[in-house]
N, CA, C and O of each residue as an XYZ file, in Angstrom:
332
protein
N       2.618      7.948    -19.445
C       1.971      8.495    -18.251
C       1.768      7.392    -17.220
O       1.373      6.278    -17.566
N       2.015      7.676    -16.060
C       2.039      6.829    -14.626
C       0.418      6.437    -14.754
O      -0.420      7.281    -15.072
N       0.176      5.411    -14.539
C      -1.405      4.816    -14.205
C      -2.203      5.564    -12.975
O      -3.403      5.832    -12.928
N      -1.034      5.859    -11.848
C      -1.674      6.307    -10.446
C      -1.760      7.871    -10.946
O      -2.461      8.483    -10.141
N      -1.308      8.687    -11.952
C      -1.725      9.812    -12.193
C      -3.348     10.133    -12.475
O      -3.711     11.271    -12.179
N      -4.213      9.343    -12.947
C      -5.013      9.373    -13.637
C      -6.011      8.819    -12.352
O      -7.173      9.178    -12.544
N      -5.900      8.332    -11.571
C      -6.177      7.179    -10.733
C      -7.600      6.278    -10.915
O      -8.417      5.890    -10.080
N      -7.525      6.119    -12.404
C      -8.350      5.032    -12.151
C      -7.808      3.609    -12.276
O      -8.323      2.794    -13.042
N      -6.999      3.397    -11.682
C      -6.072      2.637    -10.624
C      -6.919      1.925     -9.443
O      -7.146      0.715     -9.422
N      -7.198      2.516     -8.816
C      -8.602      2.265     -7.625
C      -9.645      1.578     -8.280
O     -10.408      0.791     -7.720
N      -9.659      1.764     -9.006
C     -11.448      1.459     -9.845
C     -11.050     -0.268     -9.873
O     -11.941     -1.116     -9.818
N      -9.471     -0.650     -9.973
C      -9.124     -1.768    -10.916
C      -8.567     -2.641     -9.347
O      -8.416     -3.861     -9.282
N      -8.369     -1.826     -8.379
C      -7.442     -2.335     -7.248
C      -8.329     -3.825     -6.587
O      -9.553     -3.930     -6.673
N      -7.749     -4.512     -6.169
C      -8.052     -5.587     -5.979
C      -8.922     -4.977     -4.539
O      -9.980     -5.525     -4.230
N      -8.300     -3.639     -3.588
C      -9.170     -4.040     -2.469
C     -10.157     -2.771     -2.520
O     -10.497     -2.110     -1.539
N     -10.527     -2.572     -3.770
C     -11.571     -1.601     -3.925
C     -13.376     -2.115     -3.018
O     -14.120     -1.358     -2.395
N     -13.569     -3.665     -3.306
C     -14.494     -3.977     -2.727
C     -14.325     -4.799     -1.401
O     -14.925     -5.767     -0.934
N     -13.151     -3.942     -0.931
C     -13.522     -4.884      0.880
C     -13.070     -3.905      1.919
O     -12.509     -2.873      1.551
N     -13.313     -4.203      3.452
C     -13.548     -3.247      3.986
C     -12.530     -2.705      4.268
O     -11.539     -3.435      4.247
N     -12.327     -1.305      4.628
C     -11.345     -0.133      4.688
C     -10.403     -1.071      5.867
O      -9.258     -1.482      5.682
N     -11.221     -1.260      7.071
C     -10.378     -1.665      8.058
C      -9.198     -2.874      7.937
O      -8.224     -2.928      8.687
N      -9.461     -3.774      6.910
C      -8.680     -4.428      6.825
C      -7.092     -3.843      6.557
O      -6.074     -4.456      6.876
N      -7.149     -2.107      5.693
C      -6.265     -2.185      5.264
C      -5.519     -0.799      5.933
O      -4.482     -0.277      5.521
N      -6.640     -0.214      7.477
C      -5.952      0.428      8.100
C      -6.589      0.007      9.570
O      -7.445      0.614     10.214
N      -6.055     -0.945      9.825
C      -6.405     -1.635     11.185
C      -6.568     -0.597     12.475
O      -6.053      0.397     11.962
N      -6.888     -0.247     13.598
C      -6.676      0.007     14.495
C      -5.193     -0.105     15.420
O      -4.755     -1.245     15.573
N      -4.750      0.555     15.771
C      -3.118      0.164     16.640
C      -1.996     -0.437     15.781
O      -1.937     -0.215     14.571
N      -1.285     -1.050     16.300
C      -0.147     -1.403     15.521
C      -0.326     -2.711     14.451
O      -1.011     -3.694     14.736
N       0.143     -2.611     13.631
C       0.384     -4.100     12.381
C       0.887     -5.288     12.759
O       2.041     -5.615     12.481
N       0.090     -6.018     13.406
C       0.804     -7.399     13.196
C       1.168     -8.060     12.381
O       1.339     -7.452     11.324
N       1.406     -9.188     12.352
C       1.735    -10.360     11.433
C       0.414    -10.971     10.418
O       0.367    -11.080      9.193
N      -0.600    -11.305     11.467
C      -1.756    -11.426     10.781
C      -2.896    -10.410     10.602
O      -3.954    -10.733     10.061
N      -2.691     -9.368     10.999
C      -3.240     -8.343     10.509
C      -2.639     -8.049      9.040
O      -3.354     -8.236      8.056
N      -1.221     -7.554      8.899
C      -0.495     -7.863      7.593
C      -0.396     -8.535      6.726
O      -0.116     -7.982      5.662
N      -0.536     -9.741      6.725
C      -0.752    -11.204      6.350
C      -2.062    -11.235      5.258
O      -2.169    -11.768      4.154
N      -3.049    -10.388      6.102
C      -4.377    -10.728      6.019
C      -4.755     -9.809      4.565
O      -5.471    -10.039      3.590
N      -3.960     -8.769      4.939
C      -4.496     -7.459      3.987
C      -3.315     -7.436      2.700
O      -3.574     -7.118      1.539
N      -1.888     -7.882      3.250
C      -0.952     -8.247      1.775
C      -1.621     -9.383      0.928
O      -1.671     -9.223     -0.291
N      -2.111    -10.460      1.460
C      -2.860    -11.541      0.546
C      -3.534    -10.927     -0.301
O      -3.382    -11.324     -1.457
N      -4.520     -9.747     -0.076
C      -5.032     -8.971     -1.196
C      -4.183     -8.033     -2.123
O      -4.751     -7.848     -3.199
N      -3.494     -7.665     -2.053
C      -2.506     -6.690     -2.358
C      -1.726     -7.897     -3.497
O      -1.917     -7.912     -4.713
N      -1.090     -8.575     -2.949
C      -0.493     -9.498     -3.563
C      -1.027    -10.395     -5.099
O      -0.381    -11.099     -5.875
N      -2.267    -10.044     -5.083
C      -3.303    -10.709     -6.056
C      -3.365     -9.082     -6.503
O      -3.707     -9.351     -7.655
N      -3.319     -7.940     -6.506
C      -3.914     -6.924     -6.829
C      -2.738     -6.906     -8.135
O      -1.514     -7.031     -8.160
N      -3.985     -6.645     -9.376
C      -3.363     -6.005    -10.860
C      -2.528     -4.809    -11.062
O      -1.631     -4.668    -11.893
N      -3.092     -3.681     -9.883
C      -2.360     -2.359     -9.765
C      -1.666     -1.997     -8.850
O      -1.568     -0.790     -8.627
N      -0.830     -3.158     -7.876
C      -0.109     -3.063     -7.092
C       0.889     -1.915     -6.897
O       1.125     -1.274     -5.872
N       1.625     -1.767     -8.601
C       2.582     -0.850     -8.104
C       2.519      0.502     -8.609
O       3.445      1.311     -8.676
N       1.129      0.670     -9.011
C       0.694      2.217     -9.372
C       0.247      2.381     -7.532
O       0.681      3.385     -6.967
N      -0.666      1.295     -6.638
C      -1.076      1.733     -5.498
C      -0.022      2.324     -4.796
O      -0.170      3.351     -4.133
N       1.666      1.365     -4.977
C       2.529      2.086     -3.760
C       3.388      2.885     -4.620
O       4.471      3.059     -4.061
N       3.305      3.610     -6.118
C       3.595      4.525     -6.321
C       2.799      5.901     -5.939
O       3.306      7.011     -5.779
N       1.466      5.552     -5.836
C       1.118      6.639     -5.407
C       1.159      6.890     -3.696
O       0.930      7.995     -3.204
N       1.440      5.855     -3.009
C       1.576      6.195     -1.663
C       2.964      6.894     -1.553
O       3.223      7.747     -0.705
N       3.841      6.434     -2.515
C       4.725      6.948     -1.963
C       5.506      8.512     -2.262
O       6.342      9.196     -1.672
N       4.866      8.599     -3.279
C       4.522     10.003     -3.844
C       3.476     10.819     -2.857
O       3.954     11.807     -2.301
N       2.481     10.588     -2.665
C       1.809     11.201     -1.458
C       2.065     11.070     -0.063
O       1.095     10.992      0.690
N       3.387     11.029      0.466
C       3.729     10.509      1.737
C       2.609      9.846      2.553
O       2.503     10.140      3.744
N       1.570      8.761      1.848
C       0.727      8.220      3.096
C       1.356      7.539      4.471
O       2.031      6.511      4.441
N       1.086      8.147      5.479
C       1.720      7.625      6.583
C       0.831      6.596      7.022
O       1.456      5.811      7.735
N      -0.239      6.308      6.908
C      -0.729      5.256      7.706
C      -1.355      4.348      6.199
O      -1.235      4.684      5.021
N      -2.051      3.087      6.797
C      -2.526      1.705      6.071
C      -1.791      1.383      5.199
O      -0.886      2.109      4.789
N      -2.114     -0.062      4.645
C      -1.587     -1.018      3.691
C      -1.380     -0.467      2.214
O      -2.393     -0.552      1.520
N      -0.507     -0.039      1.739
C      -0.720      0.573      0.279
C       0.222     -0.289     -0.733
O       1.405     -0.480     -0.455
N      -0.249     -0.692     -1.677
C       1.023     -1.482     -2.555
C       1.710     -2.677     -1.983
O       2.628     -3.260     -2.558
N       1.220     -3.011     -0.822
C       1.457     -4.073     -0.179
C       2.703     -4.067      0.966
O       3.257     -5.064      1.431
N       2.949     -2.803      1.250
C       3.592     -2.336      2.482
C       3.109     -1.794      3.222
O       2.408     -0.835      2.901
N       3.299     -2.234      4.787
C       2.478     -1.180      6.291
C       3.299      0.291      5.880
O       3.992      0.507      4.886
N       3.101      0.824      6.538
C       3.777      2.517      7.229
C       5.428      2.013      6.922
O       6.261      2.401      6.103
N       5.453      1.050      7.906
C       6.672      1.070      8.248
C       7.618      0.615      7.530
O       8.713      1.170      7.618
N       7.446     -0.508      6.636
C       7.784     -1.042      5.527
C       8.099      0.143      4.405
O       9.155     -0.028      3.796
N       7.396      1.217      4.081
C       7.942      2.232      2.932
C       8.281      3.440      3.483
O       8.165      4.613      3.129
N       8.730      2.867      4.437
C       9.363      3.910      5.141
C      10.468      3.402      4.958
O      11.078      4.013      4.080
N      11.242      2.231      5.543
C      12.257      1.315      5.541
C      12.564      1.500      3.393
O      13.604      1.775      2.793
N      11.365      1.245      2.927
C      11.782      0.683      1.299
C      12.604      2.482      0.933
O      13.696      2.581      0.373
N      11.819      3.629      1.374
C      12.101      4.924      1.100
C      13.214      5.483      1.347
O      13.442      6.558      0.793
N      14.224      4.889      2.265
C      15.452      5.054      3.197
C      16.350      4.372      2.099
O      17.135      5.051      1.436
N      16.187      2.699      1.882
C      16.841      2.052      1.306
C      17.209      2.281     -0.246
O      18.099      1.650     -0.817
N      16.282      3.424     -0.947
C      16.156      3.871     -2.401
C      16.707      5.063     -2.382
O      17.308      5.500     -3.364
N      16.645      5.371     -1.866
C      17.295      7.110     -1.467
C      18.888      7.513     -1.054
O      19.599      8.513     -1.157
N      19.041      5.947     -0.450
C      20.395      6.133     -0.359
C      20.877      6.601      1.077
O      22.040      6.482      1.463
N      19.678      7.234      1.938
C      20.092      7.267      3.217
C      19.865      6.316      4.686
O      18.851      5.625      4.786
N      20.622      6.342      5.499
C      20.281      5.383      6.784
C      19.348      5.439      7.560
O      19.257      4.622      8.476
């Protein structure tokens, strides 16, 4: 069974205790906006239950699994096989 099925996944996520905004900024993703919020992600134990479940739940917006929007959007294209 998938870890993000169950989701206590969150309970374990590295950015369970910091603030939301870091990881859905206002306006577009920069570099250090990105930067700022993958550093956590990157240390996170349940990294790839977080962007299995984003990507199973089409989340369109914030940092999930350590990709912006746009990034698993790009990763979702490139796995799928289409352009």
């Amino acid at each position: 069974m998938n870890l993000y099925l169950n989701e206590q996944w969150r309970q374990l996520a590295a950015c369970h205790d910091q603030p939301t905004a870091l990881f859905y900024p206002d306006g577009v993703w920069d570099r250090p906006k990105a930067a700022e919020a993958r550093a956590v992600c990157n240390a996170c134990p349940v990294r790839p239950a977080c962007l299995e479940y984003a990507l199973t739940h089409h989340e369109k917006y914030g940092m999930w699994g350590g990709l912006t929007p746009a990034q698993r959007q790009k990763y979702l294209r490139r796995t799928s096989g289409h352009p």
